[in-house]
Steps between C-alpha positions, in 0.01 A plus 500: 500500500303142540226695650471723197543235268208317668282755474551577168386155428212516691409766305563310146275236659218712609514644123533159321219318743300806328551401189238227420274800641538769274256388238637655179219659235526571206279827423370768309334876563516795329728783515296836702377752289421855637178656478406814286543813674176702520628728216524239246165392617321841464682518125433144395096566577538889341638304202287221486813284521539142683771583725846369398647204724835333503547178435490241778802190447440229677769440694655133621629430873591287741256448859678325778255486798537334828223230561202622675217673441665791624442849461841526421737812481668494134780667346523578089876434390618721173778351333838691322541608156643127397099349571392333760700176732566168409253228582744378816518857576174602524362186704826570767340885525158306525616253791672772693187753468216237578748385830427842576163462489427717202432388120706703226393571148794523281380690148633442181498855346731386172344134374155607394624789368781270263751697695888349555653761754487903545870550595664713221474888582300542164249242625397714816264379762163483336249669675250246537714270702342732777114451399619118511587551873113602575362237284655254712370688822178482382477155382622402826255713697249344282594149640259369779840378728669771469460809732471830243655743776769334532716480210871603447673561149907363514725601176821423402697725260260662230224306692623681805438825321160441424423376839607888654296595223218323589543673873552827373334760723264645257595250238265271271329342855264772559336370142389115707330442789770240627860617574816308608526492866878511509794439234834338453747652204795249475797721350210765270682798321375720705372835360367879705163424474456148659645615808148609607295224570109408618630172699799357714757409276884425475754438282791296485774521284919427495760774550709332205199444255576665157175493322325674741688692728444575846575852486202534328283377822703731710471787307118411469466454827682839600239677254200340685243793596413274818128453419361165459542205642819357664794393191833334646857442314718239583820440327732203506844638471621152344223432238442492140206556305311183504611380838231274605417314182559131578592442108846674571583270788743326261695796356486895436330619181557821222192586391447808247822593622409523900598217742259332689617256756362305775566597873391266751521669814335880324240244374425371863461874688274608212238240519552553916389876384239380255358271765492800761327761237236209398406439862448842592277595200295148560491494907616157512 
């Protein structure tokens, strides 16, 4: 027991000491827009027509880097439907990623948008939160210290939707020239078609969470055609929905009518797995 305890504070330490490190930046970058297809093309020049494009938002975010003039691997975080972390929050993601060795971009889909939260069933999940994934991959591919092949996407509830989505074999990807070398979904919905996907990915989710159930992974999972890229469940038999958000350490939560609560040791073995799915995709 004083052996575990030890290293567990070792491993606070190594985290903390990383701290004054991970250089928090404020930022901005636009959401991705996809090209015309060659149809609209042809009719916009029959037609005499400019072409019709979406509008770009800028979108806000958060760059934690590790010092160094790198390249550096980099991973785009996609927050729930309640917006994105707290301040604390997101610089305690920060520390821990840039220990790693990696800098994390955490998008704000909801602010520059004058979005509050997406969580009531009449809301849904708007679509664009997934164009807002590959905006941040390409701003960060765009950066001189950060390597463009190898970026990962992590999500966590509706943002763990749209980071599947953003793996999707045959998906929106095969519209950019960069793609998502691996991805994380922290407890995602789970639906048929994202159980086909373009890059290594996992998902990890508790057997007791009520929002998003895990019988919706498994029965994903037991659907999958077995083409693509490797996609991993793991389920933690004692966990809620929620379970590693630090802001619950204090006490459980009802949210929209679904509990979300904080489990400590489900928290623990999914960064372990996050860790192991990161440093295969990057090689290091």
């Amino acid at each position: 027991m004083r052996s575990t305890k030890r290293t567990f504070l070792l491993a606070v330490l190594v985290i903390l000491a990383a701290v004054p490190c991970a250089l928090a930046e404020a930022v901005r970058f636009p959401t991705a827009t996809t090209p015309p297809t060659p149809l609209q093309e042809r009719l916009a020049r029959e037609r005499g027509q400019p072409i019709s494009r979406p509008a770009r938002v800028e979108l806000a975010g958060d760059l934690y880097r590790p010092m160094g003039d790198g390249p550096f691997a980099a991973v785009v975080s996609l927050h729930g439907c309640a917006g994105p972390p707290s301040r604390a929050n997101a610089a305690a993601a920060g520390a821990a990623y840039v220990a790693l060795g990696y800098a994390l971009l955490i998008v704000d889909s909801f602010g520059p948008r004058g979005i509050t939260q997406r969580c009531l069933r009449e809301y849904g999940a708007p679509a664009d939160r997934i164009m807002d994934a590959f905006g941040g991959l390409l701003y960060l591919a765009g950066l001189p210290f950060i390597d463009p092949g190898r970026i990962a996407v992590v999500g966590y509830s509706q943002g763990a939707d749209m980071a599947l989505e953003a793996v999707r074999l045959d998906g929106l990807e095969a519209h950019f020239d960069r793609r998502f070398r691996a991805a994380i979904a922290y407890y995602p919905l789970c639906v048929e078609s994202q159980g086909a996907v373009s890059a290594p990915s996992i998902v990890l989710i508790g057997e007791l969470d009520d929002w998003t159930p895990a019988r919706n992974c498994r029965e994903m999972m037991a659907r999958r055609s077995g083409r693509g890229a490797e996609l991993r469940l793991v389920v933690y038999p004692d966990a809620y929905h929620s379970f590693n958000s630090r802001r619950l350490r204090a006490k459980p939560e009802i949210s929209y009518g679904h509990r979300n609560e904080y489990n400590e040791a489900a928290g623990r073995a999914a960064w372990d797995e996050e860790i192991a799915v990161l440093r295969r995709a990057f090689g290091k």
